[in-house]
N, C-alpha and C positions, 0 to 999 in steps of 0.2 A: 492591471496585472493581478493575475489571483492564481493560487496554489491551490493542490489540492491533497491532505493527507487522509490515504486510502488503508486503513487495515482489515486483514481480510480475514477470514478465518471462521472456525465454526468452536461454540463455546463449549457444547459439550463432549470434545474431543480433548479434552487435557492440553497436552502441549499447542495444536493445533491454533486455540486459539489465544496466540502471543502478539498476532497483529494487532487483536481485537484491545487487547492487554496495554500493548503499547501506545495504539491511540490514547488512548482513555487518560495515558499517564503526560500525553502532550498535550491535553488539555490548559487552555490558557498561558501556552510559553510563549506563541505567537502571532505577528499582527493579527490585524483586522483582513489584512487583503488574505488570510490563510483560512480554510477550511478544515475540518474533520470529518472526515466519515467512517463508517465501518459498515461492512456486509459479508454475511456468508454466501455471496454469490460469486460465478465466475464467468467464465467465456465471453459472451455477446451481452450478457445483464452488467458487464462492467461498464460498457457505453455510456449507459446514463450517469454513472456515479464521477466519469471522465470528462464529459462534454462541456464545453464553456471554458473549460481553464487551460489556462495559457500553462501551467507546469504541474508535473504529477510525481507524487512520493507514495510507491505502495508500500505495506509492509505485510511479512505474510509469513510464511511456514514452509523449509523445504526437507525431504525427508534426506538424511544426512546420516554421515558416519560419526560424528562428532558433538549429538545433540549440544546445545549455547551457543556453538560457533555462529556467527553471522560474514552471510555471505552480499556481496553491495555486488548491482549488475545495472548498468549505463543500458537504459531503453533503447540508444542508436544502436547497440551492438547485439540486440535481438532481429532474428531473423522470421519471418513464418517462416513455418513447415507444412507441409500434404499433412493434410488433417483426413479422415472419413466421409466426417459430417460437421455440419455448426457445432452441434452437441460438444464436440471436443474441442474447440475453438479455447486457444489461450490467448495471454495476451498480445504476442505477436500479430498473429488473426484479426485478433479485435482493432488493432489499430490500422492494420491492413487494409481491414472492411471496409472501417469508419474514413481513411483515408480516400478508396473510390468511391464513397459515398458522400464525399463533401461534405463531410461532417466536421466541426472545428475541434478538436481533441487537444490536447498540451503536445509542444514542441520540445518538452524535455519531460523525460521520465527516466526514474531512478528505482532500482527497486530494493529493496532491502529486508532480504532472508532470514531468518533464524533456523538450523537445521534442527530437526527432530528426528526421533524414531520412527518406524514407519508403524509399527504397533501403536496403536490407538486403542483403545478403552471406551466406550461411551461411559459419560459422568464421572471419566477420573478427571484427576486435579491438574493441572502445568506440573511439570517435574520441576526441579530444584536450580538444573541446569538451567533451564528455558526461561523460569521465572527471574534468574543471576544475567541473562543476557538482553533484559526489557532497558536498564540504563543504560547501557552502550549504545543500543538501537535506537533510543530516546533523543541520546548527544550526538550519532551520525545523520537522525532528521533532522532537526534543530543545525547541524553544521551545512548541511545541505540546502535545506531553506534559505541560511543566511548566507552562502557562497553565490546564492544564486537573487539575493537582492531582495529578500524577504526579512524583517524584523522582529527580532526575540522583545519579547517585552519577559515584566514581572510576570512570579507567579498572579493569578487574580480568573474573574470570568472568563469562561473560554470565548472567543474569537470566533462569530457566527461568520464569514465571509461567503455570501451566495457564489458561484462559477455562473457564469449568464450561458445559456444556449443563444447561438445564432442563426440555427435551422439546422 
């Protein structure tokens, strides 16, 4: 069994990157079979970051009335949409794909939002809000992992756990 915590986000967007944020602060909460990662990628490049593991926790950025608020979204209850092209490919798509392409993805994914403004800055900072909603977000991964049979350890090194590809 292996997990996989995905924040996503881009750093020099201020708020934007809280996912990135947030991993970074669940470093070492949990087991060995859990993963981290973070990337500023999205569509079809999430593939790789997905593949092998049996469960997936993104966390990410949505543009919101409420920037702090956090929004929790159950991956069954995402549907694709008519897209254009791949280019626009979310993650609905992406599991979509990877699902008729035999590819082994997680059976459970969770996703877990923070809203922002849609106004962006390059090289400003996270606002005050977004940076006030990284512990919430932290204890809704952390409660997720472990609802779903994954172990919190001490603070301490982080938890390298590879996800294996099966083809």
């Amino acid at each position: 069994m292996a997990l996989v915590i995905l924040g996503l986000g881009n750093d020099l967007l201020g708020d934007d990157a809280v996912g990135l944020l947030a991993v970074g602060a669940l470093e070492g909460r949990l087991g060995p079979d859990v993963v981290l990662r973070w990337s500023a990628q999205s569509g079809l490049y999430l593939l790789e970051s997905l593949q092998g593991c049996e469960d997936a926790i993104l966390i990410d950025s949505v543009t919101g009335d409420t920037p702090g608020r956090i929004r929790e979204i159950d991956g069954s209850a995402m549907r694709p949409i008519m897209v254009p092209s791949a280019h626009y490919a979310g993650l609905p798509e992406v599991l979509a794909v990877a699902s008729a392409a035999g590819l082994r993805l997680p059976s459970r994914v969770r996703i877990l939002a923070v809203e922002i403004d849609g106004r962006q800055t390059i090289g400003a900072a996270p606002s005050p809000a977004v940076l006030a909603a990284i512990p919430a977000i932290v204890g809704r991964a952390v409660a997720t992992a472990r609802a779903w049979g994954y172990e919190e350890r001490e603070p301490g090194p982080e938890a390298r756990a590879p996800c294996t590809s099966t083809g």
